[in-house]
C-alpha positions as CSV (number, residue, x, y, z in Angstrom):
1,X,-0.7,19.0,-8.3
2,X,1.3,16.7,-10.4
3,X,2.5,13.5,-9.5
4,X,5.9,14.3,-9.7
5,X,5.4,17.0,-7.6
6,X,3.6,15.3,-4.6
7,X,6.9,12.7,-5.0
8,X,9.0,15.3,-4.7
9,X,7.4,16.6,-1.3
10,X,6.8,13.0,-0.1
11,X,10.7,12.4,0.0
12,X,12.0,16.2,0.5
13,X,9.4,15.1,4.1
14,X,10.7,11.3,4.8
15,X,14.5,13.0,4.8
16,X,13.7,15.6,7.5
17,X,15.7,14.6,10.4
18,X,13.1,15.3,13.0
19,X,10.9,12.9,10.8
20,X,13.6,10.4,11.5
21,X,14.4,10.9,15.4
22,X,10.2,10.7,16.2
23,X,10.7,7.3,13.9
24,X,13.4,6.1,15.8
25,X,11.6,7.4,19.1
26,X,8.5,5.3,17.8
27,X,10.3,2.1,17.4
28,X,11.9,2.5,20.7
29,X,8.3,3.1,22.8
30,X,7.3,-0.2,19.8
31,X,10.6,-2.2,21.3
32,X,9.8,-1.4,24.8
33,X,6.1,-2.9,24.1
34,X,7.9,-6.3,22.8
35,X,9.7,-6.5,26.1
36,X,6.7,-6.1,28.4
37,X,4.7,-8.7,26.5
38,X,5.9,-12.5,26.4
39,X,7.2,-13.3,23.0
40,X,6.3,-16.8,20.8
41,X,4.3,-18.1,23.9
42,X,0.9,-20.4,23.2
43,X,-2.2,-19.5,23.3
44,X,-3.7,-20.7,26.3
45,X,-0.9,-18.0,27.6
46,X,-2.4,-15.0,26.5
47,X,-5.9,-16.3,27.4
48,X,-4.2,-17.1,31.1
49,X,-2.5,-13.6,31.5
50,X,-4.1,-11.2,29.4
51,X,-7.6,-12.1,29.9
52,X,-10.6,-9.9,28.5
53,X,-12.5,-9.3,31.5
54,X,-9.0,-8.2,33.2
55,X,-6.6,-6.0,30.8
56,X,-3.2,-5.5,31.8
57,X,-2.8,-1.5,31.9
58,X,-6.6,-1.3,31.4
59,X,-6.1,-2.2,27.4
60,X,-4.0,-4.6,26.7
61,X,-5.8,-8.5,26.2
62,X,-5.1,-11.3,24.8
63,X,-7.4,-11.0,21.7
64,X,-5.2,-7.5,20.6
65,X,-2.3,-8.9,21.3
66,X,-2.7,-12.1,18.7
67,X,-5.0,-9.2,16.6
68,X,-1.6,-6.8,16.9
69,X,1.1,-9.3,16.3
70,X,2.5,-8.5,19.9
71,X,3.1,-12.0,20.4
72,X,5.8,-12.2,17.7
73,X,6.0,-8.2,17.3
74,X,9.8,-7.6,15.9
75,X,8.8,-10.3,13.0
76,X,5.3,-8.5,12.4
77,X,4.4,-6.8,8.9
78,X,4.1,-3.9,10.2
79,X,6.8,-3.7,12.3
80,X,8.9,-4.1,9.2
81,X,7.5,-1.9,7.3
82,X,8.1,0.9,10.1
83,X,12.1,-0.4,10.2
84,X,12.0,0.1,6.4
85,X,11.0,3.8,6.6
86,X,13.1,4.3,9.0
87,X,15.4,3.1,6.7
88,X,14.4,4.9,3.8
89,X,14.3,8.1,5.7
90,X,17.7,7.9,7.3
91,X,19.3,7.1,3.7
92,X,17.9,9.8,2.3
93,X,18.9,12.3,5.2
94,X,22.2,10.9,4.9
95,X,22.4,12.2,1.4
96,X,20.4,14.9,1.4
97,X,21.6,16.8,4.4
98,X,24.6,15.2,5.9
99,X,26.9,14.6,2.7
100,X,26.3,18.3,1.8
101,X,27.3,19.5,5.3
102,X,30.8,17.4,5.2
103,X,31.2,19.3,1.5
104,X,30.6,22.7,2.8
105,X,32.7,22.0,5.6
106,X,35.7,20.7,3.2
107,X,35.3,24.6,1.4
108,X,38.3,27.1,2.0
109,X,35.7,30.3,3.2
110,X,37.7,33.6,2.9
111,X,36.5,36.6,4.7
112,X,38.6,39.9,3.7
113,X,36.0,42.7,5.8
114,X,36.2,43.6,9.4
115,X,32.3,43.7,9.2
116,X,32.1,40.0,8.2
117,X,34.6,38.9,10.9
118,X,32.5,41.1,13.5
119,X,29.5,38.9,12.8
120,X,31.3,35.7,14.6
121,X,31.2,34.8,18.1
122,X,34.7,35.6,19.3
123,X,36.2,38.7,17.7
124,X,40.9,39.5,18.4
125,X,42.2,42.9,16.8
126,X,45.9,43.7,17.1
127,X,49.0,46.0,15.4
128,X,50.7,43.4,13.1
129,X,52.9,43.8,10.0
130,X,52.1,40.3,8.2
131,X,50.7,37.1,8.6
132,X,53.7,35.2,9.1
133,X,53.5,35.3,12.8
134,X,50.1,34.5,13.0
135,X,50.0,31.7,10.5
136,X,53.3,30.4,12.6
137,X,51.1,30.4,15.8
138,X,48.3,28.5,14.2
139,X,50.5,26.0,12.9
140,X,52.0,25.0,16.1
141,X,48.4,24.5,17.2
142,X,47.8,21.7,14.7
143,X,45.6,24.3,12.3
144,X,45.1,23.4,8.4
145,X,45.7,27.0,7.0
146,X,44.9,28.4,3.7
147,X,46.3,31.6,2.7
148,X,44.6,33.9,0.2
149,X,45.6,37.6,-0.6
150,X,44.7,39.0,2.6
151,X,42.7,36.8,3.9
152,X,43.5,33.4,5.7
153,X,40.8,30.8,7.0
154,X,42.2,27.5,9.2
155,X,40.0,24.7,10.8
156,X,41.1,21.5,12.9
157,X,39.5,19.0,14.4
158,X,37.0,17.9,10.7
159,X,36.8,14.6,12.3
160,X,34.2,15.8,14.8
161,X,32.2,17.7,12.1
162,X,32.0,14.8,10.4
163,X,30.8,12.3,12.9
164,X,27.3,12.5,12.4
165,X,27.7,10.7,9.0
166,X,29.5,8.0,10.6
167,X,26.4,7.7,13.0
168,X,24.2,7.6,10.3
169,X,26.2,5.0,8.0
170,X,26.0,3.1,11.3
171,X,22.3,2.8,11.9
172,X,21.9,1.8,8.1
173,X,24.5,-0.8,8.2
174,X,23.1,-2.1,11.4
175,X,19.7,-2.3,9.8
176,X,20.8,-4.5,7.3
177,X,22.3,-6.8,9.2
178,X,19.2,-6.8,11.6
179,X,16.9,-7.4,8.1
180,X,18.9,-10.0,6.9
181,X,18.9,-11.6,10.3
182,X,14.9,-11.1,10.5
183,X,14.5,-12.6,6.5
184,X,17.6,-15.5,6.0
185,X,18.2,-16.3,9.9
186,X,16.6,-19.7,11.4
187,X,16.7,-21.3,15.0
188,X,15.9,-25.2,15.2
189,X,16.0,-27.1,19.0
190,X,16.4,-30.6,19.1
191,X,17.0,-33.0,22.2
192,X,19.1,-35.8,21.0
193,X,20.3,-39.1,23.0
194,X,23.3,-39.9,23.3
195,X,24.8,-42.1,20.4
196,X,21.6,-41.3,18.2
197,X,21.6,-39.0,15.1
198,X,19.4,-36.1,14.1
199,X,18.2,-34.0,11.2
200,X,17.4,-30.5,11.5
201,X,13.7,-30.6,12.0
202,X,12.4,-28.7,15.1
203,X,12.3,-25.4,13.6
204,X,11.6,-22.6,16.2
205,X,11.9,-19.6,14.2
206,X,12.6,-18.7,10.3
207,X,13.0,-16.0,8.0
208,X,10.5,-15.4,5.3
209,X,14.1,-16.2,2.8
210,X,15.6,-19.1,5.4
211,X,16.8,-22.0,4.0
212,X,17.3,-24.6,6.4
213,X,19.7,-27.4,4.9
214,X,17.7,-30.6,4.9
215,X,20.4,-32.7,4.0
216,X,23.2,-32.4,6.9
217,X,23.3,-34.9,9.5
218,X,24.3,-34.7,12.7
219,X,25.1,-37.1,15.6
220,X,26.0,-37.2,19.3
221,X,28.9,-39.2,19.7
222,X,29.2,-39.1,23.5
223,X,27.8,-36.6,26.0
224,X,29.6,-36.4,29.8
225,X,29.1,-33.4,32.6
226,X,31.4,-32.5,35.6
227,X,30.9,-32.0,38.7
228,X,32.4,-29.5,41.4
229,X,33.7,-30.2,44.7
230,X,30.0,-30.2,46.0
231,X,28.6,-32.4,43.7
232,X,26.7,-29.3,41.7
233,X,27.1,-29.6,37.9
234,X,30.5,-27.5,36.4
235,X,30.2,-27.6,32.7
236,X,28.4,-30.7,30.1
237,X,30.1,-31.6,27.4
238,X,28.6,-33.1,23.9
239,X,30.5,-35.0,20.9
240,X,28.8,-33.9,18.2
241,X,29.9,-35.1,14.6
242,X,28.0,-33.3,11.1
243,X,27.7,-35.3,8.0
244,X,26.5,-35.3,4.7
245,X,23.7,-37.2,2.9
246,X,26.3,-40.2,2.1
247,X,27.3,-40.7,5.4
248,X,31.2,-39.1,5.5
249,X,31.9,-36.8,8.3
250,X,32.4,-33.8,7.5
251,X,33.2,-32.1,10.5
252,X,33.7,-33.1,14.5
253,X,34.0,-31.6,17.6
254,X,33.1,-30.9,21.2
255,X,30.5,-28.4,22.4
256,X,29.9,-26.7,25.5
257,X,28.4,-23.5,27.3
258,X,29.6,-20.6,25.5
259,X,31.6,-22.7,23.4
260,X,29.6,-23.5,20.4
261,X,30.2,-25.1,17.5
262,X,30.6,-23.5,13.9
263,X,30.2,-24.9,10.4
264,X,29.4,-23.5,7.6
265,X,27.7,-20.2,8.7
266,X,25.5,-22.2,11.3
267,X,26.2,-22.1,15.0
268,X,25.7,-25.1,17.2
269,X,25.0,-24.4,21.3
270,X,25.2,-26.6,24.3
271,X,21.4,-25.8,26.1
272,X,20.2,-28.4,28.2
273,X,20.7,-32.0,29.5
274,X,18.2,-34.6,30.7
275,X,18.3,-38.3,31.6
276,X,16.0,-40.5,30.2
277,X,16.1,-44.1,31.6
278,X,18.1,-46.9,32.7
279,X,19.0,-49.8,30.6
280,X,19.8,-53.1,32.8
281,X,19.5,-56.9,32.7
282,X,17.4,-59.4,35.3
283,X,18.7,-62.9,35.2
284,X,20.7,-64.5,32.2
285,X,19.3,-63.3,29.2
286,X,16.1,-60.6,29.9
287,X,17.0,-56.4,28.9
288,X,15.0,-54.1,29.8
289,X,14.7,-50.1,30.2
290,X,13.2,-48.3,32.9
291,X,12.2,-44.7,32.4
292,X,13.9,-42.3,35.6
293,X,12.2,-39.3,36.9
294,X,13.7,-36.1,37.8
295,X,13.6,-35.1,41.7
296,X,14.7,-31.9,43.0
297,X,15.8,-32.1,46.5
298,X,15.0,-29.2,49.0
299,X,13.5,-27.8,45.8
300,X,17.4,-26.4,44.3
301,X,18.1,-27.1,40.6
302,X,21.7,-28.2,41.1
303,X,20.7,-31.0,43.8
304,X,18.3,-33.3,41.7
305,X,18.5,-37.2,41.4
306,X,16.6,-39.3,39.0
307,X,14.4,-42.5,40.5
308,X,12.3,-45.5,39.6
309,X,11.4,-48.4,41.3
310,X,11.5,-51.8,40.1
311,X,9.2,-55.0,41.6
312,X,10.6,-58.2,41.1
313,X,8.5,-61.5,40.8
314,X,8.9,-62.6,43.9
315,X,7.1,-59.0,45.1
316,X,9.7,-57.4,46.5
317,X,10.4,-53.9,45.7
318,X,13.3,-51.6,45.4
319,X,14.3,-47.5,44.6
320,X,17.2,-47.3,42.0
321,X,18.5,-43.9,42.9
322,X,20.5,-41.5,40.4
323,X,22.4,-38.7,41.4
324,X,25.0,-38.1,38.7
325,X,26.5,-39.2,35.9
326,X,29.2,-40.8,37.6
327,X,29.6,-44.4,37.9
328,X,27.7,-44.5,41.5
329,X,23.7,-46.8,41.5
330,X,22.2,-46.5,44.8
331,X,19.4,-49.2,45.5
332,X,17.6,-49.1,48.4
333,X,14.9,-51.2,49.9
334,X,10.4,-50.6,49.8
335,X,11.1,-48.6,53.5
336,X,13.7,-46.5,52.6
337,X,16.6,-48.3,54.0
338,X,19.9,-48.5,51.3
339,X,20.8,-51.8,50.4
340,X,24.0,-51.3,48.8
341,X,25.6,-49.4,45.9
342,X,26.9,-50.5,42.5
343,X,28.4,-49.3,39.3
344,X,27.7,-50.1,35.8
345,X,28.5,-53.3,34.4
346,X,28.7,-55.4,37.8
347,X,26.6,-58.3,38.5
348,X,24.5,-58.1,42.1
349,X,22.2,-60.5,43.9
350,X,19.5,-58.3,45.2
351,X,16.7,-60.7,46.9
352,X,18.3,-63.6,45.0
353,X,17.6,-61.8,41.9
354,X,20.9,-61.3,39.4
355,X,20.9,-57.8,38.6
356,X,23.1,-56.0,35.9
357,X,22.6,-52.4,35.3
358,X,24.6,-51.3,32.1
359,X,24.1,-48.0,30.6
360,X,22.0,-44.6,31.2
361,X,20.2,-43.5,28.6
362,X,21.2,-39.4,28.3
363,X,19.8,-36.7,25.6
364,X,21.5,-33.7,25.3
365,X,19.5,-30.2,24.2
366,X,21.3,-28.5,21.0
367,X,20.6,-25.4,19.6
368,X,21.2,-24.7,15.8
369,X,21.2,-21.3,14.2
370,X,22.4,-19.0,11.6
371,X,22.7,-15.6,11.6
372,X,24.0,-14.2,8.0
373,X,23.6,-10.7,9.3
374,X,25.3,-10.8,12.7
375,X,28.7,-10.1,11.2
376,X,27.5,-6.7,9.7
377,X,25.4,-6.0,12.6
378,X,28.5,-6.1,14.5
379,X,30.3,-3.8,12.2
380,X,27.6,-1.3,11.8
381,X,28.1,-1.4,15.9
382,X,31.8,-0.9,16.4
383,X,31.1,2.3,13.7
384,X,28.8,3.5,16.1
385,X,31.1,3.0,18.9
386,X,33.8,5.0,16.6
387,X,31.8,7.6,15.9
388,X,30.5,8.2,19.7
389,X,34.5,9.0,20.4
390,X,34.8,11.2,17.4
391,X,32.1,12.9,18.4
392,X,33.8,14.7,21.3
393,X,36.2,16.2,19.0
394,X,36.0,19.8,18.5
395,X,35.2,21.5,15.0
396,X,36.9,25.0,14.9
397,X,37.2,27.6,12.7
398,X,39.9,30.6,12.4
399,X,38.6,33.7,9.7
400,X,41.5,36.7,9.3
401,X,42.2,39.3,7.7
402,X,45.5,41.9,7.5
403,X,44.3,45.4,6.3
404,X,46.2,48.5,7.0
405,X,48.7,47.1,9.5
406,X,45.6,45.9,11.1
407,X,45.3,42.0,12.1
408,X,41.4,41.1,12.2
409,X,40.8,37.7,13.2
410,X,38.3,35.5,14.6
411,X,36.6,32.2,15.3
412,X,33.9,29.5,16.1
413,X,33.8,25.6,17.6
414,X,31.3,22.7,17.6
415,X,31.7,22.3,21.2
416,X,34.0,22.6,24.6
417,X,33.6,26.8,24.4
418,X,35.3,27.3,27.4
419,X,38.9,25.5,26.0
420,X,38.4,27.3,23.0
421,X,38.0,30.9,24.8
422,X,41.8,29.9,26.2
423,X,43.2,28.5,23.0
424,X,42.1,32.0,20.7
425,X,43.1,33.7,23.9
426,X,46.8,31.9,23.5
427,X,46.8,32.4,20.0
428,X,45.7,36.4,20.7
429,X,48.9,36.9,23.5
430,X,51.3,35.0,21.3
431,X,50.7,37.3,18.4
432,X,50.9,40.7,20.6
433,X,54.6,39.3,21.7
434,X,56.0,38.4,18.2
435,X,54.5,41.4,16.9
């Protein structure tokens, strides 16, 4: 067998469609696999849930997983490689068995036998003198006729036949905004105080074709949260200002939850918050920065304060309490007891000792990405969307022919039988009375 030959066979397979649905089955059973399993976790992980002597559904352990790929599977060779068959094969069944079906659908089929119209599902026979009532009657039902000696052949509804192609053209395009996302795309984390710049250096994930600009800048300006009525944290904000490798700004704005910002073709998120210390002065002339630790009160996220204690030279002790970011220091004694509470910038005497608390040091968390194949990802989705609603139209068909005074006709659809049963029914009584 020659070489061409075995080509030949190889791709007249890969553009079967059943080929392609028990591909797209595969990836799906593959995807489902991805979601079970913890993605880009360490190590010690896998060695902590998956152990050997303990499989997760009596196979799975950490050694196959790192073997497998399963901890970063959608990024995996040969993952990939099964998304590019896919691809391959749903191209080629696009072209090979799709386009043709939208040309044969676009031909003008006469039928001028009674046999040949026998042969379809619904079959009408009546007394009639011409066409010209019949084609009337079609017309009014939103038919494309086409009239040929004695035979006429009339379709609607080609939007419906067709939507199959749109599916397909949607998958592909979809894919190639998912492998340009998987090959140019990049995510890089940072944690940033506030009033400090940063480069774009943390780099979670990239594409094997990523370029990550290494000479933008970026700086947090300022960085505030607020509060609700009950003290729990509403929405934090951060100032964030980009510039180039000389220094100019080049772009500056305010980020937030689900209001990112965008430059460039890279997308800039608002993820976390932390405090980091507290910067205040003892006596005249000595600066100093104490590190705060996070506490979580009746164990709820939303009701933390931040604490350290400071010990003066004179041995006494006190708890500089945190709760927000508002201008509110609570200081209370080695037992518990609150002494008083301050703001920033004012002087107090605290066991004769001039204290001056100025500034909290804050960091906010940023996330940078960019994602050159969302946009067409998005399209290829809307397409799909389209082409779902298209779907649900009806193809049909109208085959007739006048011979002997005698008017032949009949017809098919794609779908909803039992509205076309009543339309050719219509179309059937309408003819008898104009006859």
């Amino acid at each position: 067998m020659s070489f061409k030959s075995i080509l030949w066979k190889g791709l007249k397979w890969m553009s079967n469609l059943y080929f392609s649905i028990s591909l797209l089955l595969f990836l799906a059973l593959i995807s489902i696999l991805g979601t079970l399993i913890e993605q880009d976790q360490s190590l010690n992980y896998y060695k902590q849930h998956y152990p050997i002597d303990k499989p997760v559904l009596y196979f799975i352990t950490w050694k196959k997983i790192i073997f497998l790929g399963l901890n970063h599977l959608y990024s995996t060779y040969w993952f990939l490689l099964i998304l590019l068959l896919f691809f391959c094969s749903l191209i080629m069944c696009t072209f090979s068995t799709q386009l043709p079906v939208l040309k044969y659908s676009k031909q003008w089929i006469f039928l001028y036998n009674h046999e040949s119209l026998d042969k379809k599902p619904m079959n009408y026979s009546m007394n009639s003198s011409s066409f010209i009532n019949f084609i009337y009657i079609l017309n009014i039902q939103n038919y494309f006729i086409f009239h040929k000696g004695q035979g006429v052949y009339a379709y609607k509804g080609l939007l419906g036949k067709v939507a199959p192609i749109f599916v397909h053209f949607s998958i592909i395009i979809s894919f190639i905004g998912f492998i340009l996302r998987m090959t140019s795309g990049w995510v890089v984390q940072e944690i940033v105080p506030s009033g400090e710049i940063f480069h774009l250096q943390n780099i979670i994930t990239s594409g094997y074709l990523s370029i990550v600009p290494s000479r933008l800048v970026g700086k947090v300006n300022d960085f505030f949260i607020t509060l609700n009525d009950d003290q729990s944290i509403k929405q934090f904000f951060s100032n964030i200002s980009l510039l180039n490798s000389q220094g100019r700004v080049l772009f500056r704005s305010y980020i937030s939850v689900n209001h990112p910002l965008k430059f460039q073709g890279m997308t800039i998120y608002q993820t976390d918050w932390q405090i980091n210390a507290l910067r205040l002065s003892i006596g005249s002339n000595q600066e100093i920065v104490r590190r705060l630790n996070k506490i979580q009160a009746n164990n709820q996220v939303n009701n933390s304060v931040w604490s350290c204690d400071l010990v003066f030279h004179n041995g006494k002790q006190i708890s500089i309490i945190i709760s927000n970011l508002r201008n509110t220091i609570s200081i209370y004694d080695a037992k518990g007891f609150l002494i008083t509470t301050t703001e920033y910038g004012q002087w107090n005497i605290i066991y004769g000792v001039p204290i001056l608390f100025k500034d909290l040091l804050v960091s906010t968390g940023l996330q940078v990405k960019t994602d050159p194949g969302l946009v067409i990802s998005y399209m290829g989705f809307s397409v799909l969307i389209v082409s779902i609603f298209i779907s649900y139209i009806s193809y049909s068909q109208i085959w007739a022919n006048h011979n002997k005074r005698i008017l032949k006709f009949s017809g098919q659809t794609s779908r909803a039988l039992i509205f076309y049963e009543n339309e050719m029914s219509q179309i059937y009584k309408q003819c008898n009375y104009l006859s």
